[in-house]
N, C-alpha and C positions, 0 to 999 in steps of 0.2 A: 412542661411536665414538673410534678413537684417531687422533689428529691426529698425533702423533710417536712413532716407536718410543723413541727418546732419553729422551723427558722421562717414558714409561711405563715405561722400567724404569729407569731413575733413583730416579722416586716410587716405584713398587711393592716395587724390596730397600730404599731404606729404610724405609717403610714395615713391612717384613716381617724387617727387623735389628732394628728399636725391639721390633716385639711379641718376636722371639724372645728379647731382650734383657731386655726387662720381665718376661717366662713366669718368666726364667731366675734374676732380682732375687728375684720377688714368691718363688718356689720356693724357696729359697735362707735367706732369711726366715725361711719354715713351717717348713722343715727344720731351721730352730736347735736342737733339741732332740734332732734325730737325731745332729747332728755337730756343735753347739758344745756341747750340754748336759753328753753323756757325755767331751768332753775336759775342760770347767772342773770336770766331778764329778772326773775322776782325777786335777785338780789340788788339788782339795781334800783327794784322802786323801790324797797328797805331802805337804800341810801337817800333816796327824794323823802320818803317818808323822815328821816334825821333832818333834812335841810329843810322841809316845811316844818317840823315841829320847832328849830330854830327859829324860824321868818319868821312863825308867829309868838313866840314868845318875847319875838324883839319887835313886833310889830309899829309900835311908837317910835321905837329909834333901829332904824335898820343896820344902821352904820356900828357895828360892836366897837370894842374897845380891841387895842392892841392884843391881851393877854385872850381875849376871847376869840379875837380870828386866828389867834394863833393856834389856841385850840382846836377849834373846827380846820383849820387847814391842814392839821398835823392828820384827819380821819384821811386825806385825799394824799395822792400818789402820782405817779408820772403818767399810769398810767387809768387813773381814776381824778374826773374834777367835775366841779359844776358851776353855776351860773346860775343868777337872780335877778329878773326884771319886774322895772314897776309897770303900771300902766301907760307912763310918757314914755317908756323905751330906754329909759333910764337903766345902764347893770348898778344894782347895790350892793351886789355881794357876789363875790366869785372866788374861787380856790388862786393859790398859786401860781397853776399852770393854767397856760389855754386861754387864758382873761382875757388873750390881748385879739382870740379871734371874735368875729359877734355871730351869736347862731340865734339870736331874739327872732329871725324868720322859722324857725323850725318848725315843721309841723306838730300839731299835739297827739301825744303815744310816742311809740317807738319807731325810729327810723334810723337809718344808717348813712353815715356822714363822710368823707375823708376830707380831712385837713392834714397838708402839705403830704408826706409818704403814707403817713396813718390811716386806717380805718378806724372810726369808733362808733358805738353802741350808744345812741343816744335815748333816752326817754323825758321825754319835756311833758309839762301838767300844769295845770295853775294851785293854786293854793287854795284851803278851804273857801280864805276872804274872797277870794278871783279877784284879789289884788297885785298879785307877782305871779308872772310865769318864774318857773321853775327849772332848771335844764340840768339835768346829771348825763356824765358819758363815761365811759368805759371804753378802751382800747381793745380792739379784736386780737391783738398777736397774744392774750391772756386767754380768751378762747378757744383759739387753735393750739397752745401751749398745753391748755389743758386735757385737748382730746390726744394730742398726739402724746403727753406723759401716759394718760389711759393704755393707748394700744402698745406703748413700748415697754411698759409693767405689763401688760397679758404678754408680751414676747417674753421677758424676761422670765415671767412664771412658767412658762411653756417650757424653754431650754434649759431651768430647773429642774422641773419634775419630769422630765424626757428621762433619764435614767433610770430614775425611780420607775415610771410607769412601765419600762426595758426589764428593771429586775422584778416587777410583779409579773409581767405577762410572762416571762419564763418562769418562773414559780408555776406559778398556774397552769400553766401547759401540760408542764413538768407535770402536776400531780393529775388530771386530768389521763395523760397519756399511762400513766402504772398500770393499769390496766391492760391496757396495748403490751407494756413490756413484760408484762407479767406472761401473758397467755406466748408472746413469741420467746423467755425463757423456756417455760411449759414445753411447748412442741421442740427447741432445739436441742433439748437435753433428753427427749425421748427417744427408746429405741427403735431400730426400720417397724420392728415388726408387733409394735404396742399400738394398736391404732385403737384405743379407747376414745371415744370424745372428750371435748377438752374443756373444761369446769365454767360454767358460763354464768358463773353467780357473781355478783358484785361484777358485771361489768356494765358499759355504758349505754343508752339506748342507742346510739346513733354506730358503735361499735358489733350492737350483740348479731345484728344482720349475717356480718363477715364471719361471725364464730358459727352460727348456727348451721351455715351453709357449709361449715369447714366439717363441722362433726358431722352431719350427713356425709359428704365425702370420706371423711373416716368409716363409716357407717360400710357404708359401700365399697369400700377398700376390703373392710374386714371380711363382709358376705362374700366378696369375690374370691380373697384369700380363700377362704374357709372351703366354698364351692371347688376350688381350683384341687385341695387338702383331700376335700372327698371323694371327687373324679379320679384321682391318684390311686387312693385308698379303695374306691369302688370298683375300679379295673382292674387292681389288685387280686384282689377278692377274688372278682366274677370272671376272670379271664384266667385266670390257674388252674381251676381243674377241666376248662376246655382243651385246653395248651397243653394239661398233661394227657390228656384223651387221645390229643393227636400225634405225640408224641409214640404214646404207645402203639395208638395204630399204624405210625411209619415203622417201627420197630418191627410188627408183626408182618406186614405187607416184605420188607426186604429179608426176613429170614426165610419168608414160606416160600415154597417150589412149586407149591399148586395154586393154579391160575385164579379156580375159585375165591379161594379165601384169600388171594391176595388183592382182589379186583372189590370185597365185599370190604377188607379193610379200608382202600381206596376212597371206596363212595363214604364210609364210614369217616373220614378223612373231610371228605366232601363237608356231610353234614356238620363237623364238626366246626368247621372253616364258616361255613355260613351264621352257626350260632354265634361266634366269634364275632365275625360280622355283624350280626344284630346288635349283639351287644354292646359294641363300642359304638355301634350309631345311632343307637336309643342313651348310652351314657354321655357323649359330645352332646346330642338335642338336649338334653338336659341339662348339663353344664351350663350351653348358653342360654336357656330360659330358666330366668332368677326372679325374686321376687321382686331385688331393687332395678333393675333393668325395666326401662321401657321401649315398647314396643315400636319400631323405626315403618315409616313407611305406611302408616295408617290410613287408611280410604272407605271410603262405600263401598260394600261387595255383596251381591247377589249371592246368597246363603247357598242358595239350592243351584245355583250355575257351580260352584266350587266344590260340592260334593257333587254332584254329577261327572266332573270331571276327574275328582277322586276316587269314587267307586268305580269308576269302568277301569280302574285299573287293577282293582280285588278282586272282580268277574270271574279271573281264570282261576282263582285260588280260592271261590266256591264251588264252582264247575267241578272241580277235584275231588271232589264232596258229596258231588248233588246237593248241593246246597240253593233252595231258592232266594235270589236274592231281588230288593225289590224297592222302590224308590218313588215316593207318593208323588203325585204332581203338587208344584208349589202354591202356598196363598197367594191372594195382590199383591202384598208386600213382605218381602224374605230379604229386605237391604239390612244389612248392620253397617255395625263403622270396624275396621279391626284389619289387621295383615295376614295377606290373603293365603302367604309359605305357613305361617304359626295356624292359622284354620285347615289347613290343610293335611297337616299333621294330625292334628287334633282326631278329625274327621277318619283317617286312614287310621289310627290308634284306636278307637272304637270301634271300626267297624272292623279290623285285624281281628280284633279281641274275643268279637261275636263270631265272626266265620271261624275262629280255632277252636271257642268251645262249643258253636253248636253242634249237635252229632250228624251223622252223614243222612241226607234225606231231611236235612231240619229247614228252619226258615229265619233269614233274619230281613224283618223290613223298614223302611226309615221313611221318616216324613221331615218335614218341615211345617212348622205352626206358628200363628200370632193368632196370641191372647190380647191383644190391645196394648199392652206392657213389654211382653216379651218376645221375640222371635226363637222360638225353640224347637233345636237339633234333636229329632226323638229316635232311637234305635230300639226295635221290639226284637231278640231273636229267641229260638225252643231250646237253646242250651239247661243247664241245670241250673243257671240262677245263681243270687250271692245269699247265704244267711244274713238273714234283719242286722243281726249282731257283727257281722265282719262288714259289711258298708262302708263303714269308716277307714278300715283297717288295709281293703284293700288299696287306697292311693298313696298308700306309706312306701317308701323303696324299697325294691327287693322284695318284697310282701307276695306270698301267693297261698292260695286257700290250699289245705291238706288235702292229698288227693286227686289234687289234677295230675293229667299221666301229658297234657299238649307242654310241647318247651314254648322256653320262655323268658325273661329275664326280671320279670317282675317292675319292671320300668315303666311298661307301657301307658298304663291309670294314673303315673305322679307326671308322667309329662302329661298328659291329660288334663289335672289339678293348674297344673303350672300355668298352664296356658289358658286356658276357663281363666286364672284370677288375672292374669294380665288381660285380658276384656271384660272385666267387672262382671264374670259370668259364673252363674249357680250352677252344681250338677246336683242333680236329683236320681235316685233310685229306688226303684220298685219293683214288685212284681204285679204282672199283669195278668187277669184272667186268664186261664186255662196254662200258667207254668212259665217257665222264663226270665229273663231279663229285660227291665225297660230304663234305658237310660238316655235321662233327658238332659240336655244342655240348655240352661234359657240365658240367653242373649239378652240386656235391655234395649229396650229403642231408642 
């Protein structure tokens, strides 16, 4: 697990500079043969090329003078000499050191020799005349000296700029992560109950993911706040002058002495209980269907199996009415996708709505339809209808048209809405030939 972004990438590039550093040494090394070898070989035929343009400038007399071999023996080193043969096998010229071995077998070009501990570097040639072989050597421990000074300079340089590359990468981190510290300033010095989103300018790509999803969170904090605010404030409201209704009617029921009026306060008591009732369970439905909330439990569901099962429970509470009630048989296909408790509701609030306001002796009837696009929930009943102009007006809360005498809580139509937009579903309203209401739910497929 990582406990710090800082200290993980701190450790990790350097970590990942040493190995590519070491890759780069130990390679580098192996390579000597690619690229120090073939440069000390073409330093070596420089040195042949010095000793033949000698031979030939001495060519009449091979044998130099004191001051002149001194000369040329002073170019050569312990571990650099060479050797000059004539055509009889004769050496006429050779350095210092090494004279006293004979390497006139040597092959011609480069090949590699040991004499007594030594390894050396030999390159033998003849001379323009092809009058004298020519033999220059060089000592190996100058070649492996050289690569291995190579790689102990690239160590050196490495555990040099180790610090350095320690104090850039925390620099950088460092300014990298402000952002990070900024936004968790931001949030720890905010109050419980500030849930605004939190400023997501200037921050990183690779960061803005975690903010965006944090201020949605907030988002969702707040709607729920605010819901929780208004259930509070809307039971408030709407359960006070029930509460005082039945207040008053227990009041009146224990003063009276006549059974009548006591027994009418009662049921009066009754009714008032049940409105009560309604209303705190149309205000909780609502509560929990929100717009940020999504819908748990979603499936395939037979449109016209769920209202069927949902109207045979309204049945008795059109009966009460004379009310016909009436349920089209379904298309080939009435499947949606959606949860099947939130359609249910839905369904039962509509059709509540239609059997309260049609009048006694009316009709309300439902189909089920697919247009190709939509699967749509239609309810037609003979009640008096919505003016054009209130449509809108009535899925607002609490809302109800001047003049209805049915109770009510005005809830009914927003959990309606509510629930229609959590299944990315349209309601539509109209009136339909010969009077009414026609309110259609379409569904997409």
């Amino acid at each position: 697990m990582i406990h710090s972004i800082r200290q993980f990438l701190l450790t990790s590039l350097l970590i990942s500079i040493t190995i590519a550093s070491s890759i780069t040494a130990i390679g580098n090394y192996l390579l000597d043969k690619q690229i120090i070898q073939p440069y000390l070989d073409g330093q070596l035929v420089n040195f042949f090329s010095f000793i033949e343009t000698f031979t030939h400038e001495k060519a009449k007399d091979i044998h130099p003078s004191t001051s002149e071999l001194a000369e040329l023996s002073s170019t050569t080193t312990k571990s650099l000499f060479f050797q000059v043969w004539d055509n009889k096998g004769h050496l006429v010229l050779h350095s210092k050191t090494h004279w006293n071995d004979i390497l006139n077998n040597a092959p011609v070009g480069f090949s590699d020799l040991q004499l007594g501990k030594d390894n050396w570097r030999l390159y033998t040639q003849y001379d323009r005349s092809k009058e004298y072989k020519i033999i220059v050597a060089e000592l190996y421990d100058i070649r492996r000296e050289l690569a291995d000074d190579i790689a102990r300079n690239n160590a050196y340089i490495l555990l040099i700029s180790y610090p350095i590359f320690g104090v850039l990468i925390w620099l950088i981190v460092s300014l990298a992560l402000r952002s990070v510290i900024r936004v968790t300033g931001e949030i720890s010095n905010r109050a419980s109950t500030y849930l605004e989103p939190v400023d997501a300018s200037d921050i990183p790509i690779e960061i803005k993911p975690v903010v965006t999803e944090l201020n949605k969170l907030f988002i969702r904090l707040k709607l729920a706040f605010d819901r929780n605010k208004r259930f509070a404030g809307d039971a408030a409201h709407e359960l006070r002058t029930p509460l005082a209704a039945l207040r008053t009617q227990a009041q009146v029921a224990l003063k009276s002495d006549n059974k009548t009026e006591r027994e009418n306060a009662l049921l009066k008591m009754i009714v008032g209980v049940d409105r009560s009732s309604h209303i705190v369970t149309q205000l909780l439905t609502l509560s929990r269907l929100s717009q940020e909330e999504t819908l748990n439990d979603e499936r395939p569901l037979d449109l016209h199996k769920v209202a069927t099962e949902i109207i045979a429970y309204l049945v008795p509470q059109a009966l009460e009415k004379d009310i016909e009630i009436e349920l089209a048989p379904p298309p080939k296909n009435a499947v949606i996708y959606g949860n099947e408790t939130a359609l249910g509701i839905l369904i039962s609030n509509i059709v509540d709505n239609a059997i309260r306001y049609t009048p006694r002796n009316g009709s309300v009837k439902m189909s089920i339809l697919n247009d190709g696009k939509h699967i749509i929930f239609r309810t037609i009943d003979s009640g008096p209808g919505i003016p054009e102009e209130l449509c809108e007006r009535v899925f607002e809360r609490f809302f109800r048209v001047l003049g209805t005498t049915e109770t009510g809580s005005g809830l009914g139509l927003a959990i309606v809405q509510q629930i229609a937009e959590l299944h990315s579903a349209k309601i539509v309203l109209s009136t339909p030939p010969g009077g009414g209401l026609q309110f259609d739910v379409l569904f997409p497929i």
